[in-house]
C-alpha positions in Angstrom: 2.2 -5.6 21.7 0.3 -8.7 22.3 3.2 -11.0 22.1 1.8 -13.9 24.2 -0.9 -14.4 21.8 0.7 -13.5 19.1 3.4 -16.6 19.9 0.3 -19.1 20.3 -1.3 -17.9 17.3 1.7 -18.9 14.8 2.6 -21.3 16.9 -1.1 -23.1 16.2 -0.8 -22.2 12.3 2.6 -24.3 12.3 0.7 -27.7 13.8 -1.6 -28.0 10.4 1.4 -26.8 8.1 2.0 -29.6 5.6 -1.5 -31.5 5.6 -2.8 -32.5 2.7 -6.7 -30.8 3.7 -8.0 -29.7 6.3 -10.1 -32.1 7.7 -12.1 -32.0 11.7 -9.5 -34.7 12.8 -6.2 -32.8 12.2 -8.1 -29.4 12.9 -9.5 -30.1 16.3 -6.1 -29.8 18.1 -5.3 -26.5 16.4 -8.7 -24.7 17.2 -8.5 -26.2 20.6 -5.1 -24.8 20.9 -6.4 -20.8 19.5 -9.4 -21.5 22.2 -6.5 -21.6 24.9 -4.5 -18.9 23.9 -7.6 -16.7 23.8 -8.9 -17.4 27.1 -5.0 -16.7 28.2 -5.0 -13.5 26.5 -8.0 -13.0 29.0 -10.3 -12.7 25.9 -14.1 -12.2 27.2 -15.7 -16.1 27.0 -18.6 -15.5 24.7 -16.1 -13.4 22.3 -13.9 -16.8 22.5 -16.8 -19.1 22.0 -18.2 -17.3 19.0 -14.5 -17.0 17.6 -13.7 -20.5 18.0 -17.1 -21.2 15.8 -16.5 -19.2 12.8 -12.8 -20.1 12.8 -13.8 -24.1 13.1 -16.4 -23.5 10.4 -14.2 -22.2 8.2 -11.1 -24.6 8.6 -13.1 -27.8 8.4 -12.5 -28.9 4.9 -11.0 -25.8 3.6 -9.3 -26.9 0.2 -5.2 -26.2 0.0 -4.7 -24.6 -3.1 -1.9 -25.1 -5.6 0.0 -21.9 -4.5 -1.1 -21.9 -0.6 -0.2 -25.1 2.0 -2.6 -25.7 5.1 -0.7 -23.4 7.4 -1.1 -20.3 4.7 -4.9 -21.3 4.3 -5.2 -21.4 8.4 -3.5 -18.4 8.5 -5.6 -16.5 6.4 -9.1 -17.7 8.3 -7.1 -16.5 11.5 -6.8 -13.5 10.0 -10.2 -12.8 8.8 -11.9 -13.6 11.9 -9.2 -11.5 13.8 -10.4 -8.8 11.4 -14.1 -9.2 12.0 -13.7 -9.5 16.0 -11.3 -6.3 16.6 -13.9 -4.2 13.8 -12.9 -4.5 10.2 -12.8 -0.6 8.3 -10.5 2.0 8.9 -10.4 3.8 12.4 -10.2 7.5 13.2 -13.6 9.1 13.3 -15.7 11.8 10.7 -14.7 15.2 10.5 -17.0 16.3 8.1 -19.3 18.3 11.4 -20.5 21.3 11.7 -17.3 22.6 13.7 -16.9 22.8 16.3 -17.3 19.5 16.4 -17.2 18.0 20.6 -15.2 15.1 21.7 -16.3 13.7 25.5 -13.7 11.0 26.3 -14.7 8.9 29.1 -13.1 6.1 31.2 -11.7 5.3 34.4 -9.3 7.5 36.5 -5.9 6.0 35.5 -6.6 4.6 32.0 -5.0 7.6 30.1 -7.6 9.9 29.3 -5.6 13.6 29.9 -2.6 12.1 28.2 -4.8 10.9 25.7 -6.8 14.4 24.9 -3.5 16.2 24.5 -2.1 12.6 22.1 -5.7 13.0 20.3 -4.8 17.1 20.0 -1.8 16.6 18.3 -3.1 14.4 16.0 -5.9 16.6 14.6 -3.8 19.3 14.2 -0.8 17.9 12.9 -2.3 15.2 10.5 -5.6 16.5 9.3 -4.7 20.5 10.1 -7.5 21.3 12.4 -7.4 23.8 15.1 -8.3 22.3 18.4 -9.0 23.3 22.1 -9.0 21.5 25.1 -11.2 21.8 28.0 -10.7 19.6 31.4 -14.0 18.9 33.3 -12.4 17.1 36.0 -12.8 19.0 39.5 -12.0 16.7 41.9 -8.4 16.0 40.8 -6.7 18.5 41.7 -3.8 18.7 39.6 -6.1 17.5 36.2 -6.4 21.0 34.9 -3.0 21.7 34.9 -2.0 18.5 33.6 -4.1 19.1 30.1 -3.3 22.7 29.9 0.4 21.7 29.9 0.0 19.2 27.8 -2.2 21.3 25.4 0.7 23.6 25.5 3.2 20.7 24.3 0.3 19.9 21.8 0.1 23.6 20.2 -3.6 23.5 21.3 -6.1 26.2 22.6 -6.7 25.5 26.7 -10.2 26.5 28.3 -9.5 28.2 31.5 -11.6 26.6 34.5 -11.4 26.7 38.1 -12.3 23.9 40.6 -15.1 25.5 42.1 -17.5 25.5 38.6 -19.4 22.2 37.6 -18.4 20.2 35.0 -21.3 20.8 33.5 -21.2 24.6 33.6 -17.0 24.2 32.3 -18.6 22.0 29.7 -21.1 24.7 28.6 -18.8 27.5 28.3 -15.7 25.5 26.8 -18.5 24.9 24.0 -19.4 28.7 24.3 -15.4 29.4 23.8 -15.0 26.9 21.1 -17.5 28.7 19.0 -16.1 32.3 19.9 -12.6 31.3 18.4 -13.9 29.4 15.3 -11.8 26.4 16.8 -12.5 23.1 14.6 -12.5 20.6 17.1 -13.1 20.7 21.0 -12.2 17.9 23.3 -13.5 17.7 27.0 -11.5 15.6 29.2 -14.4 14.0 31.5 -13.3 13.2 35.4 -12.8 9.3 36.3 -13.0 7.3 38.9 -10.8 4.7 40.8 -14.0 2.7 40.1 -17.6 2.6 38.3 -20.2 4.4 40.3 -23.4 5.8 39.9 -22.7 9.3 40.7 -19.8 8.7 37.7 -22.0 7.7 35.4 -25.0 9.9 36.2 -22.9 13.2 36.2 -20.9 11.9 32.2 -25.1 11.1 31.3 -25.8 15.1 32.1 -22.9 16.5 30.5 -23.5 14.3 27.5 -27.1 15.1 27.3 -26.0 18.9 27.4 -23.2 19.1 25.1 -24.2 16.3 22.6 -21.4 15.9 21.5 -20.8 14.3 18.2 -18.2 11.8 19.5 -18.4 10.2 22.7 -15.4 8.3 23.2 -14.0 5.0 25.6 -11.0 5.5 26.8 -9.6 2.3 28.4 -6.2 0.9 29.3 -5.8 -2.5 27.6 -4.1 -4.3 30.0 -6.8 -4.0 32.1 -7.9 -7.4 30.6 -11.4 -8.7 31.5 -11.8 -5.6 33.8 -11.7 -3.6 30.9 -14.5 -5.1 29.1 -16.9 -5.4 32.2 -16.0 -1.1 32.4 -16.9 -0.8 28.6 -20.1 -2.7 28.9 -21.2 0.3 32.4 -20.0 3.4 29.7 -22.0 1.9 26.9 -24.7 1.4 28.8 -24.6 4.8 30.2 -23.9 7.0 27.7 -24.1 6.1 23.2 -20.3 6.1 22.8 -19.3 6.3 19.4 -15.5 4.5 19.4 -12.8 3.3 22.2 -8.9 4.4 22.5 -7.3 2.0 23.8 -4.4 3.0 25.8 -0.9 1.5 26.9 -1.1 -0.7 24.3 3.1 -1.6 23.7 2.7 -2.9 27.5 -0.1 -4.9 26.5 0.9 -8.6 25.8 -1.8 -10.3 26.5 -4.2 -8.8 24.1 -7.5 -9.6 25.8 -9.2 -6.0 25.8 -8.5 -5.5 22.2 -10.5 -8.7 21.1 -13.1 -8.8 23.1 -14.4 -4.1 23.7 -15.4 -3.9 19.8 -17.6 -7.1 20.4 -19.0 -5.6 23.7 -19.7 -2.1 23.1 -20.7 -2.5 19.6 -18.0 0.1 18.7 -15.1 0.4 17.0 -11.8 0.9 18.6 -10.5 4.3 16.5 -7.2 4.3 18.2 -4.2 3.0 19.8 -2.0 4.7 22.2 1.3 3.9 23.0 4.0 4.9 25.3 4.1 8.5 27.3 5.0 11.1 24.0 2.1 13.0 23.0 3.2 11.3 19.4 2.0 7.8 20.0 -1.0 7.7 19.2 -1.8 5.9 16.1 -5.0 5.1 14.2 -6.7 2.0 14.6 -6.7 -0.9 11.4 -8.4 -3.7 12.8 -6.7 -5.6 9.1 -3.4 -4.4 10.1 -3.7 -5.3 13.3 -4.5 -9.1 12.4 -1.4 -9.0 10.6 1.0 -8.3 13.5 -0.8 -10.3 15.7 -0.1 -13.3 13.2 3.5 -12.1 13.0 3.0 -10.6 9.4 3.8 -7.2 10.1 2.2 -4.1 9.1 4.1 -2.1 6.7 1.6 0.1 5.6 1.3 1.9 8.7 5.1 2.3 8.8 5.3 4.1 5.4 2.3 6.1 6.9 4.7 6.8 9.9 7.9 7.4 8.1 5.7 10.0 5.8 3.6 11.9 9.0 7.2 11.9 11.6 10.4 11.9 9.5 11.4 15.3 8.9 12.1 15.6 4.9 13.8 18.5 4.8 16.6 17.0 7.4 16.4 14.0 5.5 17.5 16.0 2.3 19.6 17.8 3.5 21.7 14.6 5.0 20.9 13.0 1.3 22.9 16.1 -0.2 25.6 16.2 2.1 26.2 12.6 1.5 26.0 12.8 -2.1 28.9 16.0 -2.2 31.0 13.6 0.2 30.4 16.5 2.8 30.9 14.8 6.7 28.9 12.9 8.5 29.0 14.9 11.7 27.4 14.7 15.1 24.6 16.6 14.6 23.3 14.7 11.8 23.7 12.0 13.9 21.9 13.0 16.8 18.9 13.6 14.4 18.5 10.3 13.1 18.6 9.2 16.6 15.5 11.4 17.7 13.5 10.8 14.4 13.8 6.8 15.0 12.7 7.5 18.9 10.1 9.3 17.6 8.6 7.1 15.4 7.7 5.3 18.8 11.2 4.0 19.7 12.7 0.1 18.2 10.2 -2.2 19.3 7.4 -0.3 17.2 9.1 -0.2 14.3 9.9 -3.7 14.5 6.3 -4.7 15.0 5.5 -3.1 12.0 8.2 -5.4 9.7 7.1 -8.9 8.9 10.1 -10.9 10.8 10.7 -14.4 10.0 9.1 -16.8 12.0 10.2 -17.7 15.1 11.8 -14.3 15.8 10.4 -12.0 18.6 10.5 -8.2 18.0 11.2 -7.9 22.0 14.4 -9.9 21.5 15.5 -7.8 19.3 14.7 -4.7 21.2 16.5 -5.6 23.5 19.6 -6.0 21.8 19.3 -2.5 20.9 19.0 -0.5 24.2 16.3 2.5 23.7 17.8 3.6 27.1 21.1 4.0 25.2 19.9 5.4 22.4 18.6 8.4 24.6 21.7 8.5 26.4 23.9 8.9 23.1 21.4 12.2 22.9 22.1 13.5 26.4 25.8 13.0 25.5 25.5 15.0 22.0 23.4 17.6 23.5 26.3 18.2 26.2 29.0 18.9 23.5 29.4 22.8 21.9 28.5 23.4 18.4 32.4 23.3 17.0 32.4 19.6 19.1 29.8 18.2 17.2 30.8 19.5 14.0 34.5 18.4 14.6 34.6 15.5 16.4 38.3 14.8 16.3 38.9 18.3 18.3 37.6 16.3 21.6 40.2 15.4 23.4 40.3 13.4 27.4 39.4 17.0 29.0 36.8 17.5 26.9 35.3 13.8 27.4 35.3 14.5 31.1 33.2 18.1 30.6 31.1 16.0 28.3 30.3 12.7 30.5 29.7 15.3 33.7 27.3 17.3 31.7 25.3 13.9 30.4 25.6 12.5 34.1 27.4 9.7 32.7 31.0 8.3 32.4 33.9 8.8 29.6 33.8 5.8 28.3 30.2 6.2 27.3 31.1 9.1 25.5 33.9 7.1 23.6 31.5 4.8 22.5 29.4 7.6 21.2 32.4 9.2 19.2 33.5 5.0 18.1 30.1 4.5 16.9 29.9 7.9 15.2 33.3 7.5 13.5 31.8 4.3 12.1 28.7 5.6 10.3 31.1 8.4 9.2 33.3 5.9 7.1 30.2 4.4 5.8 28.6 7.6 4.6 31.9 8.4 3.0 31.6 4.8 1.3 28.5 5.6 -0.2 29.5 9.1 -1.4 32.4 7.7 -3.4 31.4 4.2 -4.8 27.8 3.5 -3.8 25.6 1.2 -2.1 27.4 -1.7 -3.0 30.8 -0.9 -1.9 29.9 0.7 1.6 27.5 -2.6 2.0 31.1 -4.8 1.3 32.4 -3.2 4.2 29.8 -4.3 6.6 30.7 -7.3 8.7 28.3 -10.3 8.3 27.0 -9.1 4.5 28.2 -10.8 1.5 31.7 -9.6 0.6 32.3 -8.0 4.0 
């Protein structure tokens, strides 16, 4: 996520690293440098220009003090003004309505928005236990409605029931009407889009808006849309009040540009990031934290927030227990620490969230661990019997064949499953007989291994 400018960034805070102060002669390269990777990021200009101020301001003459070099002091102004551009204070929105309260995403067809009211579904319900419905006011696509009432199926949500030949504005009134009936805490209305901004887009999202009031009216934009995206942002805002953006596809986003530059234009916070095509990525928005893993300094508050919401405690006990009694490490357990780390939004998230030392990209080390892999190593588990995971050692070259057929894969992809498993087996055992220490001694490349 926004590894382009992320590189520059660091890359800039290293040229002042070891001055003495920070003076306009040795800071006029490094703020000419964060200028460039802005506008390469496809910041907006006048976003750039008044970044570039505040950050030159700031740097000129900024004392070193005893415990923090140049580079740290840079740093830190980077970070504050990355703060203040992409909306400092939490994200998410208020709760505390008169239920139920209405959510009207808008945006352009493509950036996300169905997928998006089914993420922003899950969310509610799961994290802050409200009951939700979802409503699809988009009758020109044909296959939207069945899109979101499949998704608010995978979502455990409540669906409105429309049909193509009703308005938007009349599936809008009675979704409201429904919402009410069932005591439902939140509604969400998935607006139509467009492949681009028109009047009858905007004048028909105005109407249903002006009906519905709804007490958030939400941007929904794809943030590698770049410059685009902010021109789009600037129309919405203009058309109807929006209350926050969402920005969407953001772990394809490298650049950057849309995230630094739609706060600034619409005047409103972004509340969320989604990620990836599972209904769980969607994360709340810390424009603070964000700072941080643009300048490489990770974000580990948000991963102890992940761990806590997605890991499965009870799983995670019960593997603690089983460990401790020097019970085996079998092939189930396995397969469930593989789908709890894909679910926490797969490597390369987690590694964005873990401040790495400098100079090392999180996408290099993705992809020295293949996600593909990971998910084939599932298909593979899911393709042996009960008694085969349980007892590994009963699977013999037959068996491997029956296996690799029903994955859609070959044997020796299922003997690298078993090798790997076999592995973490002798390690748990390790640990249940003499500790941390001695299965760490083991380990190739650790100290004493």
């Amino acid at each position: 996520m926004f590894d382009n400018l992320s590189a520059r960034l660091k890359a800039v805070a290293e040229q002042v690293r070891g001055k003495g102060r920070l003076t306009e002669d040795n800071i006029a390269g490094a703020v000419r440098d964060v200028r460039r990777a802005l506008i390469e990021a496809d910041v907006a200009l006048p976003v750039v220009r008044d970044f570039v101020a505040r950050v030159q301001e700031r740097a000129v003459g900024a004392e070193v003090t005893r415990s923090l070099n140049p580079g740290q002091v840079f740093i830190k102004i980077l970070h504050d003004e990355l703060t203040t551009t992409l909306g400092a204070g939490a994200g998410g929105f208020e709760l505390r309505h008169q239920p139920p309260i209405v959510v009207l995403l808008a945006g352009l067809q493509g950036a996300g928005k169905t997928t998006t009211a089914g993420k922003l579904a899950l969310h509610l319900q799961e994290r802050d236990g409200r009951r939700v419905i979802l409503a699809s006011l988009d009758t020109r696509r044909p296959a939207a409605m069945l899109q979101l009432e499949q998704l608010a199926g995978k979502a455990g949500a409540g669906f409105h029931a429309a049909t193509a030949e009703q308005s938007p504005l009349q599936i809008a009134r009675d979704a409201v009407g429904e919402a009410r009936r069932s005591q439902a805490d939140v509604l969400i209305l998935d607006s139509a889009g467009r492949t681009r901004l028109d009047d009858e887009l905007l004048t028909e999202l105005r109407t249903i808006h002006d009906e519905v009031v709804p007490q958030e009216t939400l941007f929904v934009v794809d943030s590698m849309a770049g410059q685009d995206a902010v021109n789009v942002a600037k129309a919405f805002g203009d058309a109807v009040p929006l209350s926050g953006v969402i920005l969407t596809k953001a772990d394809g986003d490298a650049r950057g540009g849309a995230a630094l530059s739609v706060k600034a234009v619409t005047g409103q916070p972004i509340l969320f990031l989604g990620t990836g095509e599972e209904l769980a990525g969607l994360e709340v928005f810390h424009a603070d934290r964000m700072a941080s893993r643009i300048l490489g300094m990770g974000d580990v508050l948000s991963l102890v927030e992940e761990v806590e919401q997605k890991v499965d405690r009870k799983k995670a006990e019960k593997l603690a227990r089983k460990v401790r009694k020097g019970k085996s490490f079998d092939l189930e357990d396995l397969r469930e620490q593989l789908e709890q780390m894909l679910g926490m939004g797969g490597i390369e998230s987690l590694l964005e969230k873990l401040p790495l030392p400098g100079g090392v990209n999180p996408q290099q080390l993705t992809k020295q661990v293949d996600e593909k892999g990971l998910r084939r190593q599932i298909a593979i588990i899911n393709s042996m019997t009960p008694q085969e995971r349980r007892f590994p050692k009963t699977i013999n070259g037959s068996r491997k064949r029956r296996i690799a057929a029903g994955a859609g894969l070959q044997v020796p992809e299922v003997n690298r499953v078993i090798k790997q498993h076999a592995q973490m087996q002798k390690m748990m055992k390790k640990l249940s007989k003499g500790g941390m220490k001695r299965a760490l001694r083991g380990m190739p490349g650790l100290p004493g291994g």
